[in-house]
C-alpha positions in Angstrom: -76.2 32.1 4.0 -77.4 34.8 1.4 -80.8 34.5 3.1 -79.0 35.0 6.9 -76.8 37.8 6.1 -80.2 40.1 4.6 -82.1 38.9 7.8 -78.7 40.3 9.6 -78.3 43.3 7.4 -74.6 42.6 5.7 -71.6 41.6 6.5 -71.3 41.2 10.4 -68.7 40.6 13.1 -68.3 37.1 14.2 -69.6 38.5 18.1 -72.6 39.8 15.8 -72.7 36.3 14.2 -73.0 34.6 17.3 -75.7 36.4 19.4 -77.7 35.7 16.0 -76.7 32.0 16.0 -77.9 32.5 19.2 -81.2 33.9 18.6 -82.4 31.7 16.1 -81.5 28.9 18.4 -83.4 30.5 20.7 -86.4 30.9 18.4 -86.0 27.1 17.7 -86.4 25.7 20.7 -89.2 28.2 21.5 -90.9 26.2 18.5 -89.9 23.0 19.4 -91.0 23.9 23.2 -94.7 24.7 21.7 -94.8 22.3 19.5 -93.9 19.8 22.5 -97.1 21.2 24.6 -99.6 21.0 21.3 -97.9 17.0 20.7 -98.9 16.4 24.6 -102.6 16.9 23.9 -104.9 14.6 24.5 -106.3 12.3 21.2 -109.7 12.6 20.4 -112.3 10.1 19.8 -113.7 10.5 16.2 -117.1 12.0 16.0 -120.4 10.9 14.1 -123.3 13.2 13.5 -125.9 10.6 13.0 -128.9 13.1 11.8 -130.5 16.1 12.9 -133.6 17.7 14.3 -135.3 20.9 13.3 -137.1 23.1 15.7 -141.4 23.4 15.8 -144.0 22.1 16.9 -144.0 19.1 14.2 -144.3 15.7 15.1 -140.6 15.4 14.3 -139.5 18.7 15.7 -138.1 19.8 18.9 -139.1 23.0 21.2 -136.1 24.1 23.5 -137.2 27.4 23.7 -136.6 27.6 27.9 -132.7 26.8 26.0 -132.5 28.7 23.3 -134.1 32.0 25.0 -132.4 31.5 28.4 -135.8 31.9 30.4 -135.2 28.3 32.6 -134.2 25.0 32.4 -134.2 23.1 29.8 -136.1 18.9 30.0 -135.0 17.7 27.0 -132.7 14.5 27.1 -131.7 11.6 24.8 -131.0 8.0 25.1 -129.3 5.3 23.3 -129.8 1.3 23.1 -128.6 -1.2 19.9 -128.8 2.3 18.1 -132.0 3.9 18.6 -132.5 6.8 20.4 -134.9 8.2 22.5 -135.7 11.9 23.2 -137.6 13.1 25.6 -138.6 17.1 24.9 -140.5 18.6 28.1 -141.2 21.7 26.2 -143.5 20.1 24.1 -144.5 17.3 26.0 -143.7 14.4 23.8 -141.2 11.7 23.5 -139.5 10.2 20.3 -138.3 6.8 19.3 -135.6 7.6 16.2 -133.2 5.0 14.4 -130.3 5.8 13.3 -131.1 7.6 10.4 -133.3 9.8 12.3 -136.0 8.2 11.0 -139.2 8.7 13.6 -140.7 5.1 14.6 -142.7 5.7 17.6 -144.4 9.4 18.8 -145.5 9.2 22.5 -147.4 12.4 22.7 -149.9 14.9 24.7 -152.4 15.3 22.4 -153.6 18.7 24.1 -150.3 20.0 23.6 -148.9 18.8 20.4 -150.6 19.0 17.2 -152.1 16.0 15.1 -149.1 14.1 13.7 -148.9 14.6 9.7 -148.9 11.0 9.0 -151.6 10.1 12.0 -155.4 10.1 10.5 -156.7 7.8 13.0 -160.3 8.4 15.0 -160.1 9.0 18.5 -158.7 6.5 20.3 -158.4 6.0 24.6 -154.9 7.8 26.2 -152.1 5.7 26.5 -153.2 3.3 23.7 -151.2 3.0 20.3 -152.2 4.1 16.3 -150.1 1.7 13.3 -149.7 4.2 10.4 -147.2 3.1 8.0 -144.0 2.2 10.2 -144.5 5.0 12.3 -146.8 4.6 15.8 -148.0 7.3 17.8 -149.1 6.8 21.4 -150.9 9.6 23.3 -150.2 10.0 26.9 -150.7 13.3 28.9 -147.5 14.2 29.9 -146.4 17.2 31.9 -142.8 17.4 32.0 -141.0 14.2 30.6 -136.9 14.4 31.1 -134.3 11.6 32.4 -135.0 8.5 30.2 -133.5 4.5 30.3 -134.0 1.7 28.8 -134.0 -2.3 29.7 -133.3 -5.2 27.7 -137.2 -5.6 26.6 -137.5 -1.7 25.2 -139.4 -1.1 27.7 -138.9 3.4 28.3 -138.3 4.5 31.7 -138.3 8.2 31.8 -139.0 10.7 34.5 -141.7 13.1 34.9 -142.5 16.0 37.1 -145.4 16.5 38.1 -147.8 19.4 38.2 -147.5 21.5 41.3 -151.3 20.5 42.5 -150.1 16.4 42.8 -147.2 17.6 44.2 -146.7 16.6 47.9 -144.1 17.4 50.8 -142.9 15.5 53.7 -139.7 15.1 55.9 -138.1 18.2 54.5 -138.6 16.9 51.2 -140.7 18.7 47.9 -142.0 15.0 46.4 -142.5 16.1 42.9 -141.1 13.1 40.0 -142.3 10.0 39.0 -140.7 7.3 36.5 -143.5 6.6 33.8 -142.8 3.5 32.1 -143.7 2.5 28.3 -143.2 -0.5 25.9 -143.2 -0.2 22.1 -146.6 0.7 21.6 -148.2 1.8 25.1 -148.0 3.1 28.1 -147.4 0.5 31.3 -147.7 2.0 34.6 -145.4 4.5 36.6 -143.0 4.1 39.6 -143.3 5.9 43.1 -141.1 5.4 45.8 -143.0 2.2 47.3 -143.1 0.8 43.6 -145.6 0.7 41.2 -148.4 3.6 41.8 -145.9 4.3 45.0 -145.4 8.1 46.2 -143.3 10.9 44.1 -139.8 11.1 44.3 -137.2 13.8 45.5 -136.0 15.3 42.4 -134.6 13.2 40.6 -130.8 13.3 39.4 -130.8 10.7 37.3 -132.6 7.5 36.4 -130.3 3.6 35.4 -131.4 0.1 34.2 -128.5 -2.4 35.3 -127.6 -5.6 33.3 -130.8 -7.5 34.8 -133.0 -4.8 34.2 -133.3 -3.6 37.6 -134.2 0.3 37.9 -131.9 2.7 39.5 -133.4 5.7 40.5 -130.8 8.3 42.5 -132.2 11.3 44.2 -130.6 14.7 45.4 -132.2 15.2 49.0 -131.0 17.6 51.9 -128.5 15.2 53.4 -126.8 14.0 49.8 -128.4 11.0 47.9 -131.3 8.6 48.1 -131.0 5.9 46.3 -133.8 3.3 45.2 -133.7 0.2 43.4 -136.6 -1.6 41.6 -136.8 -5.3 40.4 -138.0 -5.3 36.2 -141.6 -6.0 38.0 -141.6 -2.2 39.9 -141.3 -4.1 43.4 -138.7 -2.4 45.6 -135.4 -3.8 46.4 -133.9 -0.9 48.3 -133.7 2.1 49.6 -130.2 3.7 50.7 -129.3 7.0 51.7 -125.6 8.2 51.3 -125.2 11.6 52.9 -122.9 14.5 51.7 -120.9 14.0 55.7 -121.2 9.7 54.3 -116.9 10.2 52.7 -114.8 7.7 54.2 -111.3 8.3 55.6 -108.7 8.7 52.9 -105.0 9.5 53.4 -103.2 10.1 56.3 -103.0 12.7 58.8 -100.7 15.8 58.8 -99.8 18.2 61.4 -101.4 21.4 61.2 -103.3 20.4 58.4 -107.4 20.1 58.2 -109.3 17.8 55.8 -113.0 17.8 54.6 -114.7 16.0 52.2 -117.9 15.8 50.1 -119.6 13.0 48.5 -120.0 14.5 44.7 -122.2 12.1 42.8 -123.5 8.3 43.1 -124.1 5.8 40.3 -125.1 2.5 40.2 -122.6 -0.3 39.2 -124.6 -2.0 36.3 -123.6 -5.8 37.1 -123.0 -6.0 41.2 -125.3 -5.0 43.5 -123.1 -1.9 44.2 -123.1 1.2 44.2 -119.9 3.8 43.2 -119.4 6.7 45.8 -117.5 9.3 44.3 -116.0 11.4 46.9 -113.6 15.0 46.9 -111.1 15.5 49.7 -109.7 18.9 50.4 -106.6 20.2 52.8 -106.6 23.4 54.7 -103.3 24.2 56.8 -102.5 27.4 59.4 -99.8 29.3 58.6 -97.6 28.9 62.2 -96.5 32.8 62.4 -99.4 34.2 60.8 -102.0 32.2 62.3 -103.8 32.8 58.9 -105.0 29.8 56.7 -103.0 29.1 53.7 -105.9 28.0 51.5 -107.7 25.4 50.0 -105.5 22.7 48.2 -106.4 21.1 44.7 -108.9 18.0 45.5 -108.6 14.6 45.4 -110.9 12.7 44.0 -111.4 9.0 45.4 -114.5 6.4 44.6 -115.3 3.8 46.7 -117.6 0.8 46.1 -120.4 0.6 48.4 -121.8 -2.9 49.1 -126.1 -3.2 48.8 -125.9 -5.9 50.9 -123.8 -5.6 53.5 -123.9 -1.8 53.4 -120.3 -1.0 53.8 -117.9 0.9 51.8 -114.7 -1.1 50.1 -111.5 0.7 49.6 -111.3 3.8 47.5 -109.5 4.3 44.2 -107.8 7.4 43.4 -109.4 9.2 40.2 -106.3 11.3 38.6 -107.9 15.0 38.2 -108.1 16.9 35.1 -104.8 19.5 34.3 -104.5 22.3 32.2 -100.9 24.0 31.9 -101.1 27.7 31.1 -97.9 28.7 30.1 -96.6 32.5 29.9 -93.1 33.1 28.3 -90.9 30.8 30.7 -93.6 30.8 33.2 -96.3 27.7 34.1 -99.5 27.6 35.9 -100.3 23.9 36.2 -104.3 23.7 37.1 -105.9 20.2 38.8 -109.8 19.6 38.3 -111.8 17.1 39.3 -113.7 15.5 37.3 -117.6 14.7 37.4 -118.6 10.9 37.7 -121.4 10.4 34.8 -122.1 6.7 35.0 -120.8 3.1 34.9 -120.9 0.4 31.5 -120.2 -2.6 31.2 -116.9 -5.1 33.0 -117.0 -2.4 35.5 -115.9 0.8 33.5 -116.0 3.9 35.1 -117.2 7.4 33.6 -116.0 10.5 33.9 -116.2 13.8 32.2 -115.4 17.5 32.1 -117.0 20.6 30.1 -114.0 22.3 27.8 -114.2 25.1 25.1 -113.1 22.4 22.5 -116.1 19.4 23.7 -115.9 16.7 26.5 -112.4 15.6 28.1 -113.7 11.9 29.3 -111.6 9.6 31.8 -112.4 6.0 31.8 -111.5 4.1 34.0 -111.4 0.2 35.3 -111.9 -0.2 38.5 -110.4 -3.7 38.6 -107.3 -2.8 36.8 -107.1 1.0 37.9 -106.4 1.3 33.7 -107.0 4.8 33.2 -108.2 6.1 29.1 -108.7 10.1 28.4 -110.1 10.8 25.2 -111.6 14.6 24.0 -114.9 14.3 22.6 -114.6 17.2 20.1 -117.5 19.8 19.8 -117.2 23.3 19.5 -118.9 24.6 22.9 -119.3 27.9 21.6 -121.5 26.9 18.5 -124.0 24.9 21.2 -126.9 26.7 23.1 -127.9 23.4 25.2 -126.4 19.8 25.4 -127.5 16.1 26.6 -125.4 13.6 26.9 -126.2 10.0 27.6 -123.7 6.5 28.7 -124.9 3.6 27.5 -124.2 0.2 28.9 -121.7 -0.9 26.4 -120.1 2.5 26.5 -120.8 4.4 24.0 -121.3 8.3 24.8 -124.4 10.0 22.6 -125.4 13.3 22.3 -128.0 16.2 21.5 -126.2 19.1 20.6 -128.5 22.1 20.0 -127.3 24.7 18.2 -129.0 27.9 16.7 -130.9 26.6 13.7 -130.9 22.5 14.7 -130.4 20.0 16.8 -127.3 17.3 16.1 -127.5 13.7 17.2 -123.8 12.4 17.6 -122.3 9.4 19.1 -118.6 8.9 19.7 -117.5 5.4 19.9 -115.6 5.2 23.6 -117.0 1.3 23.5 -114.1 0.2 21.2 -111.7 1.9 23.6 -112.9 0.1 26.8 -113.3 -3.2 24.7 -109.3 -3.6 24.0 
């Protein structure tokens, strides 16, 4: 009380008393309001930096300056399977295979490009054929602008490749300008066109998959929306589907007044059907009736839908709940709905999702059998990292390059042991 009555400067009246009872009630519940909104938060997943990479033109280096000096975009990308990883660094032309100690294994190289590996004293040997020194192998292939990468069951390295502008070619609308090049442990094999093996470049390429029976996925951004093809572990091809931007189904009912559009936003292969999951967003417009103006846009709704290889139809969607951030000023809320971006598919149909916040990744994953929805934060601090890459693999584990001014961090957060319960 001794402590109350110097905060309340003496003796006071009991009305005085009160409105100070008052007050610090007030300021209680303020803190137990706060401390309400910071217990709401989502739980993150615990992070592991594995090792990092320094920046040169070593063998074991990385060159990201189209990143680092914001001059273009950036090719480098990383991929994990039974814990190695493989990065692909188109600023230098060269691909690694790491453990996970960061320990180099394999260097698949241009050797016009890249200098002589340290550990490397071999004679000249023919392009695309391999050199044992020690543990570590180097394989020299004259790549132009290796990205995208996946792997199958056998090691074997898929990973895309633009090419240069003279073997680029055009043709219905389209700028035909990637391949998929595809290695084993110690040389290169043969790449992947649209017709198969030695076929015609692809669209660019959005992203490259190898499903559970090693089947290659390749999904392509085109005029009309996506172009998918599909490659048996041979390179013959299995399909080609195109799922257009207009390709949403129906979803909800219809309201008076009210206008609906929709836009497929991304495609991914499921990794154990012969399916594909459509992720569509639906927006609402409406006309005010006595201003004849439009209201605006309302927050969208995000709904994927299987889509059958075989019988090429969709199945029925399933609502993906959106992202929300509540902004709160004094008594005041602002209550913001995001979608979120599909990123992939793992394993017993799992579902991917992710979106970019100051404080790392916000993932949803969800089942699509159960509709079981898990949000986790994958914790980085954005503002420390001048270019990311982030990679799914099948059994669900997210990895990462994070590139920050002086290195490069390779992380992995375990999201497999969440879908796994």
């Amino acid at each position: 009380m001794e402590g109350m009555n110097r905060i309340l400067g003496g003796k006071k009246s009991p009305a005085a008393f009160s409105l100070a009872f008052l007050l610090l009630l007030f300021a209680l519940c303020s803190l137990l309001f706060f401390s309400c909104e910071k217990n709401a938060s989502v739980a993150t997943v615990k992070r592991q930096d594995l090792f990092s990479l320094s920046y040169g033109a070593f063998e074991e280096q990385l060159n990201l300056a189209g990143g680092l000096n914001a001059t273009g975009a950036v090719n480098t990308a990383i991929a994990m399977r039974d814990g190695f990883f493989y990065v692909s660094n188109g600023e230098s032309q060269k691909m690694l295979e790491l453990n996970s100690y960061g320990d180099l294994l394999t260097l698949y190289h241009n050797p016009e490009t890249n200098p002589t590996p340290l550990f490397d004293s071999s004679d000249s040997r023919p392009l695309g054929s391999s050199k044992n020194v020690s543990t570590r192998k180097t394989v020299d292939y004259p790549f132009n602008a290796p990205s995208l990468l996946a792997l199958d069951s056998s090691k074997y390295i898929y990973v895309a490749e633009t090419l240069p502008k003279e073997r680029q070619e055009s043709g219905d609308n389209k700028i035909l300008l990637q391949v998929v090049l595809r290695f084993n442990s110690s040389s290169f094999v043969d790449y992947i066109g649209q017709q198969g093996v030695g076929g015609s470049p692809f669209p660019f390429i959005r992203n490259i998959y190898v499903t559970q029976d090693d089947c290659l996925v390749v999904v392509c951004v085109v005029n009309e929306g996506f172009e998918i093809f599909r490659y048996n572990p041979q390179g013959f091809p299995l399909s080609d589907t195109l799922i257009k931007y207009s390709d949403a189904p129906e979803y909800g009912e219809e309201k008076p007044g009210v206008t609906r559009f929709a836009e497929v936003e991304n495609v991914v292969p499921d990794l154990s059907e012969k399916r594909l999951f459509v992720k569509a967003d639906y927006y609402e417009t409406s006309i005010d009736p006595s201003s004849k103006a439009q209201n605006g846009i309302s927050d969208p709704v995000s709904v994927v839908f299987p889509f059958d290889l075989t019988t090429l139809e969709f199945g029925n969607g399933i609502e993906i709940p959106p992202y929300e951030e509540t902004i709160s000023d004094g008594f005041s809320k602002q209550v913001y709905r995001l979608p979120y971006d599909m990123i992939g598919a793992a394993k017993n149909g799992w579902l991917f999702f992710a979106i970019a916040l100051e404080k790392g990744l916000m993932v949803q994953m969800m089942d699509m059998e159960t509709s079981r929805v898990i949000r986790r934060l994958l914790n980085f601090e954005a503002a420390n990292v001048v270019y990311s890459a982030f990679s799914l693999s099948e059994s669900g584990i997210v990895s990462a390059l994070l590139a920050e001014r002086d290195k490069a961090k390779v992380v992995w957060w375990r999201t497999d042991t969440l879908i796994d319960q």
